[in-house]
C-alpha positions, -999 to 999 in steps of 0.1 A, spaced: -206 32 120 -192 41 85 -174 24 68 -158 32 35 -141 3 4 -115 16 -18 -111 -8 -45 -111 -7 -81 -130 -42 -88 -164 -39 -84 -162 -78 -74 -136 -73 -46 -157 -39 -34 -195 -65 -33 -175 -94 -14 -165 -71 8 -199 -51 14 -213 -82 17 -192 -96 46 -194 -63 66 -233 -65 67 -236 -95 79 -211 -86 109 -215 -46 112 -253 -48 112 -272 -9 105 -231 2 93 -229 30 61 -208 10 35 -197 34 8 -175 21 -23 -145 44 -41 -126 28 -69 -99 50 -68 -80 75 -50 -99 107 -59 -132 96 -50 -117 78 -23 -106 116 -10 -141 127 -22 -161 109 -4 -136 112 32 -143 154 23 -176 149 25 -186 125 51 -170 115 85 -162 78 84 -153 53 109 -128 36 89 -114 30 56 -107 -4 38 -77 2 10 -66 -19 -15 -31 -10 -28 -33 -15 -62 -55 7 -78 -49 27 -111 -39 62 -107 -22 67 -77 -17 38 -62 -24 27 -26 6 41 -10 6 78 -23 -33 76 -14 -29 65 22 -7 98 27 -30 117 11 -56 107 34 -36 107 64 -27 144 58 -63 149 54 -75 130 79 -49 120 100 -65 101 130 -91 82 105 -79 42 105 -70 24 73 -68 -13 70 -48 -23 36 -63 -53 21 -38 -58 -7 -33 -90 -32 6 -93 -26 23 -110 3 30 -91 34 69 -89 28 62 -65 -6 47 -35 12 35 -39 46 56 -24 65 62 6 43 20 11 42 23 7 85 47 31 86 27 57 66 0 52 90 -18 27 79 -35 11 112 -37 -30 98 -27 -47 67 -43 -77 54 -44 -103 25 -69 -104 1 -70 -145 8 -75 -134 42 -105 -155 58 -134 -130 64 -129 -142 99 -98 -123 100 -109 -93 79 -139 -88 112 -116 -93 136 -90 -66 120 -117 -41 117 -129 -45 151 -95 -47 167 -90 -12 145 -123 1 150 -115 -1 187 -86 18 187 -61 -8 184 -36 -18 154 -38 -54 133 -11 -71 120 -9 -111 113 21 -130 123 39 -127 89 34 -88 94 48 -90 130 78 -110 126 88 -86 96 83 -57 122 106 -79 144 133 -83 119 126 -45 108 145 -36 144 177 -43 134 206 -26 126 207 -9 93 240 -26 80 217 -66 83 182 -47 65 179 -59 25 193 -29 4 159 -25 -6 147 -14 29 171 16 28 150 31 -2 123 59 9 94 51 -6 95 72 -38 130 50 -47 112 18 -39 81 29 -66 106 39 -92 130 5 -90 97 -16 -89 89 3 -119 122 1 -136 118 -32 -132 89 -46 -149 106 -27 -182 89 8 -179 110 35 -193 118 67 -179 94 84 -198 66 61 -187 78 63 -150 81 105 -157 42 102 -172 28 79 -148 43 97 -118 35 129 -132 72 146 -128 100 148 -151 124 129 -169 149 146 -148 136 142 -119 135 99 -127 170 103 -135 179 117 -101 157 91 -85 170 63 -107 211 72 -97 199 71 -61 184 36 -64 216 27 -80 244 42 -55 222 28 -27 218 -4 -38 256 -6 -47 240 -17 -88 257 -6 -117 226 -7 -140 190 -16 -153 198 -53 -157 213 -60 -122 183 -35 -103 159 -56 -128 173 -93 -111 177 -81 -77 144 -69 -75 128 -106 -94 151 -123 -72 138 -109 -40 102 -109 -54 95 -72 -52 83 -70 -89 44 -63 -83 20 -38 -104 9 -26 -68 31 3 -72 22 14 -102 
C-alpha cells in the first residue's frame, strides 16, 4: 500500500507518517508540501491514496484536489484540514474528495477513515453528515453562500480578510478584470451592496479562513 501526505508543515506531514506506520505496517509513505510535487509525485508513482490538507500555499487544497481528480480520477483523497467541517467540507466532497477530517481528529479516527476509504468506501463524521443532510434542501432555505460555485466562494473569502483586487488577481493568477466580474457575481448573488456588508456576512457566518488562499 502507498500512501502519499500533502501538507506543508513538516510537523503535521511526521505526526502523520508516524501514526500510519504503526497501523499500515510495510505501507510506502511519501510527503509533498504542496500542490506541484503533490502532482509530481501522483505522475510518477501509482498510490493507494492521498491524505490532503487544505491550506497549503500556492494553490490551495481545493484547486489541488481537481487537479488531481482530472489526473487521476478514481485515486481517493481524505482532506485533513484545520477548520471546522461547516467551512469547506462539502464543497471538497463534492469535488471528489472521498473523506474529510479534522486535524484534532483522534488518530483513531484518521485509521479508521483511511481504511473505510482504502476499502472502497467514503468517510464522513457526524458534523459532515448532518451538513449533507441539510445540504438536500431546497435552494431558497441554503445560506446565500452555498449558491456560490467555488471560484465566488475563494474570491469573497478573500475579499474578506482585506485583500485587494490586485492581490486576489496575483494570487489567483488572472486579471483584475476577471476579479471584477467575479466580485459583481458575489455581490448580485448574495443580494450585498459592497465590500463592508460581504466582509460581515462572511465574519458573521465564520467563513473567513486563510484555507482558501
Amino acid at each position: 500500500m502507498k500512501i502519499l501526505v500533502v501538507d506543508d508543515h513538516a510537523v503535521v506531514r511526521h505526526g502523520v507518517k508516524q501514526i500510519l506506520t504503526e497501523h499500515f505496517h510495510c505501507s510506502i509513505i511519501g510527503e509533498a508540501r504542496n500542490a506541484e510535487e503533490m502532482m509530481d509525485q501522483v505522475r510518477e508513482r501509482h498510490w493507494t491514496i492521498v491524505i490532503l490538507d487544505v491550506g497549503m500555499p500556492g494553490k490551495g487544497g481545493l484547486d489541488a484536489l481537481k487537479e488531481l481528480k482530472q489526473l487521476r480520477p478514481k485515486l481517493p483523497v481524505l482532506v485533513l484540514s484545520a477548520y471546522p467541517e461547516d467551512q469547506l467540507a462539502l464543497r471538497m466532497l463534492k469535488a471528489g474528495a472521498s473523506g474529510y477530517l479534522t486535524k484534532d481528529s483522534a488518530p483513531t479516527e484518521l485509521v479508521q477513515a483511511l481504511r473505510k476509504i482504502i476499502a472502497g468506501g467514503k468517510y464522513v463524521s457526524a458534523a459532515v453528515a448532518e451538513l449533507l443532510a441539510l445540504n438536500l434542501e431546497s435552494d431558497s432555505e441554503k445560506p446565500l453562500h452555498e449558491q456560490l460555485s467555488d471560484r465566488e466562494y475563494q474570491v469573497m473569502c478573500l475579499i474578506a480578510v482585506g485583500k485587494s483586487l490586485k492581490e486576489i488577481a496575483d494570487d489567483l493568477c488572472v486579471s483584475i478584470s476577471t476579479i471584477n466580474t467575479y466580485r459583481a457575481r458575489i455581490l448580485e448573488k448574495m443580494q450585498l451592496k459592497n465590500n463592508t456588508e460581504l466582509t460581515h456576512y462572511a465574519l458573521k457566518n465564520g467563513l473567513v479562513n486563510r484555507l482558501i488562499d
